[in-house]
N, C-alpha and C positions, 0 to 999 in steps of 0.2 A: 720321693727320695728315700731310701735305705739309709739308715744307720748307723753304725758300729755299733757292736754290742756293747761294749763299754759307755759310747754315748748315752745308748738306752736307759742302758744301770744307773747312769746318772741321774737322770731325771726319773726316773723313777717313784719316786717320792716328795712329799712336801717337805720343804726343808723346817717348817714351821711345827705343823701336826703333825709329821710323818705317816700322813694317807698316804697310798696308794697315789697315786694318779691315773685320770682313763686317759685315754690315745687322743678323745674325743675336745679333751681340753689341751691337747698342747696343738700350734700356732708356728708355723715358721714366718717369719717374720722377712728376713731377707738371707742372702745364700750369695757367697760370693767367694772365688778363689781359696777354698774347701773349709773355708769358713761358715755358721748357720747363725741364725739370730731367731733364737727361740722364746716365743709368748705362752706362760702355762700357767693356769689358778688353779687350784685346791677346790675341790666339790667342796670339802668340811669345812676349812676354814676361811674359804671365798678370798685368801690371801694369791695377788697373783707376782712371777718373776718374769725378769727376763733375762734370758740366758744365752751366752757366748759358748758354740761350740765348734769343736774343732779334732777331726781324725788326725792324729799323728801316727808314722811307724812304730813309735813305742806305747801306743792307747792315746788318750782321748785326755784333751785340754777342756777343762767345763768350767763357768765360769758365770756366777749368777747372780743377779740382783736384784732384789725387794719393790715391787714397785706399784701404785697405784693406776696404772694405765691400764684402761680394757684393752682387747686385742685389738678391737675395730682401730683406737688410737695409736696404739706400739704402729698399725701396718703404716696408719697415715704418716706419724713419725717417721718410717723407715724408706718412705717413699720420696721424704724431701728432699732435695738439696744436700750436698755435706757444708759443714761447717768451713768459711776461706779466711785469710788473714786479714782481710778485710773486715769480717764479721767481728770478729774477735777485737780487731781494734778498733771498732764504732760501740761496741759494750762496751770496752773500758774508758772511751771518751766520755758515753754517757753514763757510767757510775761515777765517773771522777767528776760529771758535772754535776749528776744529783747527791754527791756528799757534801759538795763545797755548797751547795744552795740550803741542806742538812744542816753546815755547822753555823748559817747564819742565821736560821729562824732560834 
């Protein structure tokens, strides 16, 4: 996949050390309806992101977050399942059951 140059500029750098980045280290992760989901670490400072991007008519939505996941893991993550309303409400069953078990010991 191509780009936009705007994209590129983004990522471009560490948001951390401000290296460089090589080509070599950035990762697509998944790609969907002109959205990209991109995996990139820092040679320097071995700090890696993960990054929301996005071509609009008017330049390029970037949108990145700090993260300790190697790539192999970001892809496996990105391969699961999405999250359903189900899932969401059986984690908060089981929080709400491991606090009340919390406030009794």
């Amino acid at each position: 996949m191509s780009f936009p140059v705007e994209i590129l500029k983004a990522l471009s750098h560490c948001p951390v050390c401000h290296k460089e980045y090589k080509p070599a280290k950035l990762s697509i992760l998944a790609e969907k309806e002109g959205k990209t989901l991109l995996h990139v670490t820092c040679e320097m400072c071995q700090v890696s992101s993960i990054v929301s991007a996005t071509a609009t008519p008017g330049g390029a939505i970037c949108m990145g977050l700090l993260t300790d996941l190697a790539q192999v893991e970001g892809k496996r993550v990105c391969a699961d399942r999405s999250v359903t309303t189900d899932d969401v409400l059986a984690l908060h069953q089981r929080l709400a059951t491991t606090h009340a078990l919390a406030d009794i010991l």
